[in-house]
Each structure stands twice: as C-alpha cells, then as structure tokens.
N, C-alpha and C positions, 0 to 999 in steps of 0.2 A: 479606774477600774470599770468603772458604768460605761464608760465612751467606749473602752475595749472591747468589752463584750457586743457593744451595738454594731460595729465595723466589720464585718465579714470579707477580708481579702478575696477569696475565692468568689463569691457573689458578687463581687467589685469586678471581677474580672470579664465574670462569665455576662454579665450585663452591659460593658465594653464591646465582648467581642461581638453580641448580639447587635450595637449599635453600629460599631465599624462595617460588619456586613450586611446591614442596610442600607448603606447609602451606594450615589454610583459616580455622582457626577463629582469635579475632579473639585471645584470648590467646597464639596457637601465633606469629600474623604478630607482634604484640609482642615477643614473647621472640623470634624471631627477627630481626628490627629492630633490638632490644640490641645481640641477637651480631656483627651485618653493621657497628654502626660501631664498637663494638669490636675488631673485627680489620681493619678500615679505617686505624682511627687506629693500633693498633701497627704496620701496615704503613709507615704513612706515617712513623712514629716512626725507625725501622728504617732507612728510606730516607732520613731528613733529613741524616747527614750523609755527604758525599763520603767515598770510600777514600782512606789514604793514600797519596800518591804519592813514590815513590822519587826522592832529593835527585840534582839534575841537577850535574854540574860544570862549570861556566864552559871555552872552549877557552882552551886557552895561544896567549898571543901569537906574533907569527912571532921568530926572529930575525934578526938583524942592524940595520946601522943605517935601515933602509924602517920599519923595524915601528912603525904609530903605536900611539895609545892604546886600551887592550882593551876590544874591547866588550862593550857588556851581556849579562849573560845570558841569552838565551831561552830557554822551555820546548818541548822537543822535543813535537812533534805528536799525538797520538796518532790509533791505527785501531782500525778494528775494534767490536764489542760495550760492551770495556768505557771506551770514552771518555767523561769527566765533562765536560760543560759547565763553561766560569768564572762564578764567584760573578759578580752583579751588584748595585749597591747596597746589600753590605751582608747580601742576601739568602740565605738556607739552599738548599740545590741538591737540587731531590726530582727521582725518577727519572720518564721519561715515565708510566708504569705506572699510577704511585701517583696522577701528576695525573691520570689521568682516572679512575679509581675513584674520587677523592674529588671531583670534579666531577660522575661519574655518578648518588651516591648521592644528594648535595647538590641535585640535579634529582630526582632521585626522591622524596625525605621533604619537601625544602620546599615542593612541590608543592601549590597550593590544592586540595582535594579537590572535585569538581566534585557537584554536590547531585543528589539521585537524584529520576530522572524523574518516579517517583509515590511521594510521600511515604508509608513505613511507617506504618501505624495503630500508636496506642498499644495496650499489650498489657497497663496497670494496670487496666484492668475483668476481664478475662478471669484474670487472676493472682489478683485479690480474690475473684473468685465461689469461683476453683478451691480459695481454700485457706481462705478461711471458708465453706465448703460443705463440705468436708472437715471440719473441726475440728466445725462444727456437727454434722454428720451423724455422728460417732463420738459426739460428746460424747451427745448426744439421746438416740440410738442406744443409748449404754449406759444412759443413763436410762429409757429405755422399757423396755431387757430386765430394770434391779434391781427398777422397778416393778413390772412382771410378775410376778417370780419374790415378791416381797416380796404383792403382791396371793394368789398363788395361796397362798401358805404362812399367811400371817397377816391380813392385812386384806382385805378386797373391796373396801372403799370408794380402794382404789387402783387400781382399773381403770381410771377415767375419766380418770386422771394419766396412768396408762402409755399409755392412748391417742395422750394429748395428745401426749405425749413421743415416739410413736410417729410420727406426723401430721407433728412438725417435723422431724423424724430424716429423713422422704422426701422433706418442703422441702428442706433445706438438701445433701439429694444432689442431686435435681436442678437446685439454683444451682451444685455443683459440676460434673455434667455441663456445665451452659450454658457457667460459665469453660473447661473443657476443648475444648468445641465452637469459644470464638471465639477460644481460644489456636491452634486446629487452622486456624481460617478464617486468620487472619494471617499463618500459617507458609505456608500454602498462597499466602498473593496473593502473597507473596514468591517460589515458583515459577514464579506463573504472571509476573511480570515481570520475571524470569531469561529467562525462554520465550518472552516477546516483542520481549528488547533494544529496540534503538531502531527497529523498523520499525512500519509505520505501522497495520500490523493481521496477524494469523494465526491459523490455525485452532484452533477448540477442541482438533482431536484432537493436535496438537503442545503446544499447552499442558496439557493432559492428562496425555500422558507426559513432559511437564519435571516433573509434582508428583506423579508419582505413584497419579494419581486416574482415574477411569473417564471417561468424552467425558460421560456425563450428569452424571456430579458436577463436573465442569469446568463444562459449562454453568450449571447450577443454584449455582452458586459465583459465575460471571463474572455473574451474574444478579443477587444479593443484594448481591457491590461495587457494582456501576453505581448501585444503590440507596439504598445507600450513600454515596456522594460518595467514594468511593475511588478510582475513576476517572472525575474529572470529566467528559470526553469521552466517554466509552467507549460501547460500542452492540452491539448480536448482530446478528446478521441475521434474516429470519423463520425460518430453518429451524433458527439457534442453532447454525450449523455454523461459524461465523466471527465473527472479535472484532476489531474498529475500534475504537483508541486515539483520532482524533478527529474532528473535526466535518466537515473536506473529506472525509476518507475516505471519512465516513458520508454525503454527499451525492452526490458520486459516486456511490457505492452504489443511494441510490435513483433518481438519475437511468436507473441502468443498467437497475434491476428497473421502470422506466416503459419502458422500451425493450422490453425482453425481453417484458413483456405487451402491449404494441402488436403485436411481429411475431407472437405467437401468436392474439392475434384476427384479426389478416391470416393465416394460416394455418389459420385453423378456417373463415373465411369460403372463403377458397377450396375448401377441405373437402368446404363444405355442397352439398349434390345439388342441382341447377339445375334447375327444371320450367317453361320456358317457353309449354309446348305446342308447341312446333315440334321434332321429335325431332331432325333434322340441327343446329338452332345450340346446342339441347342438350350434343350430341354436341361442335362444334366448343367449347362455351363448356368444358365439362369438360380436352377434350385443352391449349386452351390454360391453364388454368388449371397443368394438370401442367408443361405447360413451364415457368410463370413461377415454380413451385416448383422446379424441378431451378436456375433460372438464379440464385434465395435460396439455395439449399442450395450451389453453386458459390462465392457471395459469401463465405460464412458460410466458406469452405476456404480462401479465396485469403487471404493477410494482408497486401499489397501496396492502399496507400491507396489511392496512383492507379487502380488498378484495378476498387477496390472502389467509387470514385464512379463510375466509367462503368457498372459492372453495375448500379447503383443507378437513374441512369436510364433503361437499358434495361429495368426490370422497372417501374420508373413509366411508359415508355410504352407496353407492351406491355398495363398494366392496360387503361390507358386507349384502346386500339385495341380491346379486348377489351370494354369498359364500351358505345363506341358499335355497335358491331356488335347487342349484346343490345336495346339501345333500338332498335334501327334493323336488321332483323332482312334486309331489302331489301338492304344493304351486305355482304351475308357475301360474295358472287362477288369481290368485290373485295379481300378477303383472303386467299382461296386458295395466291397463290403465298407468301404470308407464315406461312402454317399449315403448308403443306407442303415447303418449303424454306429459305426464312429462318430460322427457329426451331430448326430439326433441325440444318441446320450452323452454325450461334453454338453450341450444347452443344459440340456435336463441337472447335470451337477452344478453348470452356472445358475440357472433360475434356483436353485434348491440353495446354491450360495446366496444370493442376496435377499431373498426370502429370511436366511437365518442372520442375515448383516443388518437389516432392518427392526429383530428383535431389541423395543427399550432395554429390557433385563437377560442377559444371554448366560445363563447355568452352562455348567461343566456338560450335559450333554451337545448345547449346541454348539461350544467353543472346542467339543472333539469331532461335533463334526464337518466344523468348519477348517480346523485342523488336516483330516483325512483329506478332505476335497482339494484342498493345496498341496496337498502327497499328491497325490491323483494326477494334479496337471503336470506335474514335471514328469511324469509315466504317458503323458499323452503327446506333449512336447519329444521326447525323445522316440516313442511311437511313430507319429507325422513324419518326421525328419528320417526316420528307417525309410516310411511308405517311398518319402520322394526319393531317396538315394536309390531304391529298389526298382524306380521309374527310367533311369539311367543305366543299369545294367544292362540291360542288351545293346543297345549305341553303345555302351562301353566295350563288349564284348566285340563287336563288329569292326570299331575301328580297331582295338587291339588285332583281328585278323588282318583288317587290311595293313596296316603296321609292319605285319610280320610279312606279307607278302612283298611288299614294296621293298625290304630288305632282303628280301632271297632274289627278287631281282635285279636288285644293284650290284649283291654280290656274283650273282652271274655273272655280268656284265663287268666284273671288274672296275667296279666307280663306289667301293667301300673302301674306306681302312687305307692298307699299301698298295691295293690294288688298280689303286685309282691314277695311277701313273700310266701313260699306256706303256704295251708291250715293246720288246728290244725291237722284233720285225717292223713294227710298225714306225720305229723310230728310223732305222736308218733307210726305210722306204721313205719317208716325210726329208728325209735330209738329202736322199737323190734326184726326187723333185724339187728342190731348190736349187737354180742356176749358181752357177762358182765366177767370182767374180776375179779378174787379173788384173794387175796394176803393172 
C-alpha cells in the first residue's frame, strides 16, 4: 500500500515526456527510448497485482425459530481512490495509469515513421574526398618536405621528386576541401528543409537564418540543389528572394509576374506625355489619365473581390471614354460633366471606402456605409457604360444614313434582290454581239 501511494503514473509520465523532448541527437533519443520502456514496464510490473484486501466476515444469522439459511457472503463495497476493480477472466488487474502509458508509448514507438519530404543526399562522396584527401595530403605532404630536405642536404637529383610530391600534397588537399564543401552543402539542405517544413514555398531570408548562412549563400546554395535534383520541384524567383517547393506554386508565380508586368506597361503608358496638337484634349487626356490611376491605385487598396471587379470595369470604361474622345477630338463637350464631376466624386466614395475598411472595430454605421458605397458603384458602372454607348450614337446614326443611301442606289440601279439580273433588252443585245459560230 505505501509503495502505491508513492508511484504516481501520471508524474511518471509527464516527467518522460519532459525528458524524451530534451534530447536531439539520434543516439541521445535511443538511449532515451531504452529508459521510457524500461520504467514503463517496471511500472506496469509494480501495478499488475491488486493489494491485499482485508478478509470480510460472513453476518451471523438472526435468531430464533424465523431465521432461514445463511447467506452468502458478500464483499463490502468499496469508495473512494483506492477501489480495485474485479479480476475478469482470469485476467491481472493493472491500474488505470499504467494502461494508458503503456497504450501511450505503444502508439508512439510502433508508429510507421512517415518518409521525409525531400530525401537526404548521400554523404559517402563527400566523407571519401574528406578523409583520403586528408591522409593523401599529410602523407605527400610529408614526402615532399623529407624530399626536400634530403635534396637540399644530399642529392639534387631529388628535387623533381619533391616537386612531384609537392604537386600531389595540393591535389589531394583540395579533394579534401571539396569532401568538406559537400559535407557542409548537405548539412546545410537539411536546414534549409527544417526551414521550410511543409509549406509550399519561403523566403530565402528565413531559410537563411534557419542554417545559419547569409541570404546570398542561401541563395547561391538553393541554386546548386535545384541543379541538382535535390529538390525536384524547387525554383527561385527572378530576384532569388523566394524558394517554391513545387511546380503549381511556381506557375502561379509566373502567372502573377505576367500580371504585375501588364499593369506596369498600363501604367507607363498612361505615364507617357500626350501631343495631340490640341492643348485643351491634351490637357483633358492627361487629367483623365490621373484619375484612371488614383481609381488602380484604389483597387490595388481595397481586398474585397466584389469590389475589385466593379473598379475593374470602371477603369476599362473610363479608358475607353478616354480612347474615343482622343480619336474623335469633336466629342470632348460631351464629356465635361464626366471629367469634372463624375470622376472627382467616384474618388471621394473610394477614398471614404478605404478609409472605413481600415477601421480595427467597424459598427453597424460604418458596415451600412460601406454597404451603400458598393450599391453606388454598380449605378456608376452602369452610368460610364451609358456615357460611352452615348459616344457612338451619332457614327451610329450616320452610317445608318449612309446604309440607307447605298441601298436606294443599288436598288435604282437594279443590283438588289431580283433585280440584280440584267434586263431582257440588255440581254439579247449582249447575245447579238456575240459572233454565231457554224460547223
């Protein structure tokens, strides 16, 4: 009973697990492994069998003549901590404690070890260079300096030896630098994919400081695996500031950097200084131009989808109001109120939008009026896209007249519809100037 009470299952455990996650290196987790099911199983040992229990006495019968036959004995109840469950089967009675640490452990060691994401490079090249490049390079080494010393004291004709000796002494250092260089690269991609666990790509400068190493020798390293086939997938970016584990990632990627250089030629274009010869549409092409940049630079702010598709088509139709004006330079009166009021207050609701998207804590006022403001632009949207169809009506009107003209003189001319046959006179004039041929 004393030794029971001293054993704490649970503080056995917790004092395990505190020790198992101390250690790192692979002979430390071993020998530690030993320890945890050796004092598992004496635990369990310890615990297999029940305490004794103290012999119960059967009750005395009643007397007189009522009293029948005495019954069986029962075992009085027990409460509290120290109550043993009864045997079943046959079976040894272990404390809850001990089953589940030997359940715990039993899940933890028999465990299949799950294969690691990018297979460790062999490190027997780098192990041979290092230590016969050593041994060579001592051994040589001391044959170049007895030759020496043996040339300069007694023979000459042992210079060209000690050379020799000399010559190899430097090969076989620098074979042992080379082992130490690719013993140094191995230890290192083991860093670097400590440093990228299982996500799908991260930055040189976090893998960097997982190994150790400077963001150039990270790069110039992430560089030499990829080339390698040590990371099958793997990719930099152009600026070498970012490392993509695989091949969607790396697609995305450049899907995105085809994006990012489209809006920057849209923005250098709009940029570029306008010379029309007409100072005023000059003037008007330039001011709109800035606006359609503040309404991108707005887009680029907001991270709300919805939102971002309707900005999207207000700055494609706004090109495009802006494109027929330039061509058609007679059209500007009719954009006026769009230059000078439209345009000015759409900002003013964007800037008022991100203003209220920036709020930490946004209350039922500012979430109705960010509400409102996204009604607004589908009425702005639909607006624009009036202004430009409205930009085309008279071209449209015009060719419709020329249209109808073109047709009233075809049909004069009898080259519409049935008319288009020529006439009978005409034909059997065409057939009388044709020579008759006899045979």
């Amino acid at each position: 009973m004393n030794r029971r009470n001293q054993i704490d299952p649970e503080r056995m455990v917790r004092r395990v697990l505190r020790e198992f996650t101390r250690v790192r290196s692979y002979d430390e987790i071993k020998r530690s492994v030993d320890e945890i099911r050796r004092g598992v199983n004496d635990a369990m040992r310890d615990f297999s069998e029940p305490p004794v229990q103290p012999r119960q006495e059967p009750p005395r019968p009643q007397e007189g003549p009522q009293a029948g036959p005495c019954p069986e004995p029962q075992a009085a109840p027990q409460t509290g901590p120290q109550a043993v469950p009864p045997r079943q089967n046959g079976s040894s009675w272990q404390p809850s404690g001990a089953q589940g640490a030997g359940s715990f452990f039993n899940s933890v060691f028999r465990q299949k070890k799950e294969p690691p994401r990018f297979p460790l490079p062999s490190r027997v090249k780098g192990v041979l260079f290092l230590v016969f490049g050593i041994l060579g390079a001592v051994a040589f080494g001391l044959g170049a300096v007895g030759t020496a010393l043996a040339a300069a004291l007694l023979l000459t004709e042992l210079v060209p030896l000690a050379v020799f000796f000399g010559v190899l002494a430097v090969g076989f250092l620098g074979a042992s630098l080379y082992g130490g260089r690719e013993l140094g690269l191995v230890r290192r991609f083991s860093a670097y994919c400590r440093a990228l666990g299982q996500a799908d790509f991260c930055t040189v400068q976090a893998m960097s400081s997982g190994a150790g190493v400077s963001v150039k020798k990270a790069a110039k390293d992430l560089a030499e695996m990829i080339r390698r086939g040590w990371f099958p997938h793997g990719h930099l970016d152009s600026g070498a500031t970012t490392f993509m584990a695989d091949e969607e990632t790396y697609r995305q990627y450049l899907l995105a950097e085809q994006s990012r250089a489209e809006r920057e030629k849209e923005r250098a274009e709009r940029a570029a200084p306008v010379h029309t010869g007409n100072e005023e549409l000059d003037e008007v092409i330039r001011e709109g131009k800035a606006y359609i940049q503040r309404i991108s630079d707005a887009n680029d702010a907001i991270p709300g989808l919805d939102v971002s598709r309707k900005l999207d088509e207000i700055e494609d139709v706004c090109i495009r109001i802006f494109a027929v004006v330039e061509h058609n330079p007679e059209k500007l009166p009719e954009i006026r109120r769009f230059l000078n009021y439209y345009l000015p207050t759409t900002l003013k609701l964007l800037d008022a939008y991100r203003e209220f998207d920036k709020q930490p804590v946004q209350g039922e006022t500012v979430r109705s009026a960010k509400c409102e403001i996204e009604e607004t632009l589908d009425t702005i949207v639909a607006a624009f896209r009036s202004l430009l169809d409205s930009l085309y009506e008279k071209d449209a009107m015009d060719i419709s007249a020329d249209i109808s003209v073109l047709r009233t003189m075809f049909a004069r001319e009898g080259l519409t519809g049935s008319d288009f046959k020529p006439e009978k006179g005409a034909q059997e004039e065409q057939k009388a100037e044709q020579p008759e041929l006899k045979l």
